[in-house]
C-alpha positions in Angstrom: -40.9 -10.4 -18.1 -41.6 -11.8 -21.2 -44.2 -11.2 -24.0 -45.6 -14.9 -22.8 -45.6 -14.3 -19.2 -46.7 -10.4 -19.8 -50.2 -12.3 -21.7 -51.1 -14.4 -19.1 -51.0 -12.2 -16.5 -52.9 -9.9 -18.2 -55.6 -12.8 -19.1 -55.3 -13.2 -15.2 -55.9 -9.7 -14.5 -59.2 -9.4 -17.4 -60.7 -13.0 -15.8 -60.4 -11.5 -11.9 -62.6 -8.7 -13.4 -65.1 -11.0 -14.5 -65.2 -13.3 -11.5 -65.3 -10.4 -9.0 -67.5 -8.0 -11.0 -71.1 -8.7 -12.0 -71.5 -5.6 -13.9 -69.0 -6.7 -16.2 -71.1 -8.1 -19.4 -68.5 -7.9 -22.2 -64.6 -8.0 -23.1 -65.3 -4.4 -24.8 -66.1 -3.3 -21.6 -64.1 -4.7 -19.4 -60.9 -2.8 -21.7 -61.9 0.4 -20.6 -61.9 -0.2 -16.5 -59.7 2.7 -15.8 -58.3 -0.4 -12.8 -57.5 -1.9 -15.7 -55.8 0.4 -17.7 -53.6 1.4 -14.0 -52.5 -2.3 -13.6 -51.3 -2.5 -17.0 -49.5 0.7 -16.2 -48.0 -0.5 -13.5 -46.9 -3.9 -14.9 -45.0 -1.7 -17.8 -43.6 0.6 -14.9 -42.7 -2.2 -12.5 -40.8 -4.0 -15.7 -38.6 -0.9 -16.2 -38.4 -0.2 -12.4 -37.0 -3.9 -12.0 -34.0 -2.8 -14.7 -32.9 0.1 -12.3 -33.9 2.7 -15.2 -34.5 6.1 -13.2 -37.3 8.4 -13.7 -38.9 6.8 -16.6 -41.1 4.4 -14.2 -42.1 7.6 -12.2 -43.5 9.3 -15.3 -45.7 6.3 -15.9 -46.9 5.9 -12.9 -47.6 9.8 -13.3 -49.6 9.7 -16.2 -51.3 6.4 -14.7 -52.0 8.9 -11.7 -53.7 11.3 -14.0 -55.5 9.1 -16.3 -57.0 6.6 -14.1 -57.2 8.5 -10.4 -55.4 5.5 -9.1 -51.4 6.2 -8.0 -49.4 2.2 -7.8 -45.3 2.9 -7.0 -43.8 1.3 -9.8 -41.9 -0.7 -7.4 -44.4 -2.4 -5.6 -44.9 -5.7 -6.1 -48.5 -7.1 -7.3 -49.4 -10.9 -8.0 -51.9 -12.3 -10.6 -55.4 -11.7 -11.1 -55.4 -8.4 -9.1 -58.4 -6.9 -9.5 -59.3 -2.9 -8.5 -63.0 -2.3 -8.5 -64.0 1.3 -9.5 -60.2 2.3 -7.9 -60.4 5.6 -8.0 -58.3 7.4 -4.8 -56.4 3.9 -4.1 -52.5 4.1 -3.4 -50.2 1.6 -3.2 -47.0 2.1 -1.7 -43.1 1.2 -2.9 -42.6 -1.5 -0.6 -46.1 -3.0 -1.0 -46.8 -6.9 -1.6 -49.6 -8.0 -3.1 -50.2 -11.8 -3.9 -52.6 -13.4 -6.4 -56.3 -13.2 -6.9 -56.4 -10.1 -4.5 -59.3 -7.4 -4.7 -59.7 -3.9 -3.7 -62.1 -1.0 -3.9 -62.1 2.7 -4.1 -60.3 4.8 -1.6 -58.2 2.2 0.0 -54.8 3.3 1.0 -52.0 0.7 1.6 -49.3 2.7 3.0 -46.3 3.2 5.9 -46.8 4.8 9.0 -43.6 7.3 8.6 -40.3 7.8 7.1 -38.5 4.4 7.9 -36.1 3.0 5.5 -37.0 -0.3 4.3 -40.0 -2.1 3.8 -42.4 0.0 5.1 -45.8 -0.8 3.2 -47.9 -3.7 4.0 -48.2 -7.3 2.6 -50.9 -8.5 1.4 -51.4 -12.4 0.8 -53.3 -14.6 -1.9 -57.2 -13.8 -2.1 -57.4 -11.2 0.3 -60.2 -8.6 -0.1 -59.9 -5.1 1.0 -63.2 -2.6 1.7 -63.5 0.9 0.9 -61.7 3.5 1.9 -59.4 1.2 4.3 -56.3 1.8 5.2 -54.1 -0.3 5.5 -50.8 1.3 7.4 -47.2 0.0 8.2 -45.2 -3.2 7.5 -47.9 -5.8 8.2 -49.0 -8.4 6.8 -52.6 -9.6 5.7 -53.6 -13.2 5.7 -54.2 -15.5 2.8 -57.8 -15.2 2.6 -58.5 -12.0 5.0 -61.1 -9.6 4.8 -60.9 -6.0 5.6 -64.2 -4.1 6.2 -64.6 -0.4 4.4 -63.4 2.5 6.1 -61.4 0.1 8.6 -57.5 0.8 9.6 -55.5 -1.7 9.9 -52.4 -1.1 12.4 -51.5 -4.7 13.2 -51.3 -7.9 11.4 -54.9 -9.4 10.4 -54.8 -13.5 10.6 -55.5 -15.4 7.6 -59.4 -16.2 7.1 -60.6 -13.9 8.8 -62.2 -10.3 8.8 -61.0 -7.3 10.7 -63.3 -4.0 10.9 -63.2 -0.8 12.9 -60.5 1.9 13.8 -58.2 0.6 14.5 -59.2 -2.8 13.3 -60.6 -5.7 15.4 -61.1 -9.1 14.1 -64.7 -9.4 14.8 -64.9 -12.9 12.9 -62.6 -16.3 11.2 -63.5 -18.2 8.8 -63.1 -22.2 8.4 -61.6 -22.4 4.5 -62.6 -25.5 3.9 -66.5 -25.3 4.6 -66.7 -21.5 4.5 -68.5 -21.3 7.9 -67.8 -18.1 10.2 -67.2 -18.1 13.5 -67.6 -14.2 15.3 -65.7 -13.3 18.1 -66.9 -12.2 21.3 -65.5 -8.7 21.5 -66.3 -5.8 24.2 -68.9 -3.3 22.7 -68.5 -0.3 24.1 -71.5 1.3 23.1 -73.3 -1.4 24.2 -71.9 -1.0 27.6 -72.7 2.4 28.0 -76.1 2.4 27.2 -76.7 -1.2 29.8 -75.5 1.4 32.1 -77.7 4.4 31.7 -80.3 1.9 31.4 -79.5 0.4 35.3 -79.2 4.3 36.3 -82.4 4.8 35.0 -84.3 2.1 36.8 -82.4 2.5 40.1 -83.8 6.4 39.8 -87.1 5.0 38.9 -87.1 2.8 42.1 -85.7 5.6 44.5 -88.6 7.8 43.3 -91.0 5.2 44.1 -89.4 4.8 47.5 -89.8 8.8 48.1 -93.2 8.7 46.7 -94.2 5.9 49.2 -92.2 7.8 52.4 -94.4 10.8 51.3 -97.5 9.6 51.5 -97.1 7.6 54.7 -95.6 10.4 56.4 -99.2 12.2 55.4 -101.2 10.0 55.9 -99.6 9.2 59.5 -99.2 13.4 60.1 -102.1 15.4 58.3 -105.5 15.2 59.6 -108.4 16.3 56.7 -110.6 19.1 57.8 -113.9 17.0 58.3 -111.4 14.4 60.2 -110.4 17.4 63.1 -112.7 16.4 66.4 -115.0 19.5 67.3 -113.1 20.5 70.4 -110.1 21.5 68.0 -112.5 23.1 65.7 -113.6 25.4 68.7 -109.7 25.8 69.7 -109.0 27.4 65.9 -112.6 29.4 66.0 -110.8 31.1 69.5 -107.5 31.6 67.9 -109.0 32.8 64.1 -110.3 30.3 61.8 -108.8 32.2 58.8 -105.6 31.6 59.5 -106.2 28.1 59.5 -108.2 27.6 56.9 -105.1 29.2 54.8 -102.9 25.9 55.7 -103.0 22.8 54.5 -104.2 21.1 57.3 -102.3 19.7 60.5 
């Protein structure tokens, strides 16, 4: 890369800071972003890596690793403007992709799934914009313009303009790029579900207990006779037979 190129990519890089971060006031400020300071790392890494020089881009990335909490494979590939907000715990693999104008916070993860040969890592596209602590997992690719909600694994390929959250990921939502209006998807709720059901189960109990209730008090009123209700000539009949024992029931 030359010393030309080398400047405007990092003026790319400094400028995505200040369009994506609101708590960046100053230049003087924006130089000591420990992002910062990682994607330049990388870039010098990545140049060396790209000349098939062993080792040396390893120890760079290294001492990127210790200095800024952030570990990049120097040879991943990473676009323009890429901008890592806060960053620390984020890893990037070898056979990542990253296009331009992309942003991601802390924690996120864009790895493989296992040991295969080959490009393994995902691929992220132009402006896409990845959430904390996702992961992103596998050869898969991201859509220009794709959103992925924090704490969200991503297992299959996320369509461009849109936003995939959950685990594994859903697409819960698209995104027209020319008006910016979002559309959400109707997808099941699970949760939802389950408590509509307890809620029917309730009720149905509710109504069988009202049914019982009912049955119970018919069935007395219809059976049981009061004491002032018995006729006289049954009175006599208990007074014969020993009034205690009746008068320790609860009627007839």
């Amino acid at each position: 890369m030359s010393l030309s190129r080398a400047m405007h990519t990092l003026c790319d890089d400094v400028r995505a800071i200040f369009r994506n971060d609101p708590a960046a006031r100053n230049l003087a400020e924006v130089l000591i972003y420990p992002g910062l300071h990682a994607i330049l790392l990388y870039r010098l890494s990545h140049a060396i890596w790209k000349r098939r020089i062993p080792f040396l881009p390893r120890v760079i990335s290294q001492i990127a690793r210790f200095l800024t909490g952030l570990e990049i494979h120097p040879g991943a590939t990473i676009g323009r403007g890429f901008f890592i907000d806060h960053g620390m715990g984020v890893v990037i693999g070898e056979t990542a992709e990253i296009g331009n104008r992309v942003m991601i916070y802390q924690g996120v993860t864009l790895g493989g799934t296992g040991k295969q040969k080959g490009k393994r890592h995902p691929t992220l596209q132009d402006d896409v914009v990845i959430g904390v602590g996702a992961s992103v997992l596998g050869a898969i690719i991201i859509g220009k313009g794709a959103r992925v909600g924090g704490g969200a694994v991503v297992v299959k390929n996320v369509p461009p303009h849109s936003t995939a959250v959950g685990v594994p990921a859903r697409i819960v939502a698209t995104r027209d790029p020319t008006t910016g209006l979002a559309r959400r998807e109707d997808l099941p709720d699970p949760e939802a579900e389950m408590l509509r059901g307890l809620r029917a189960k309730v009720l149905e109990l509710e109504d069988r207990l009202t049914d019982l209730e009912d049955a119970t008090s018919t069935h007395h009123g219809e059976h049981h006779l009061s004491y002032d209700a018995l006729p006289d000539s049954l009175w006599n009949t208990l007074d014969d037979n020993g009034y205690e024992e009746y008068n320790l029931g609860a009627g007839i």
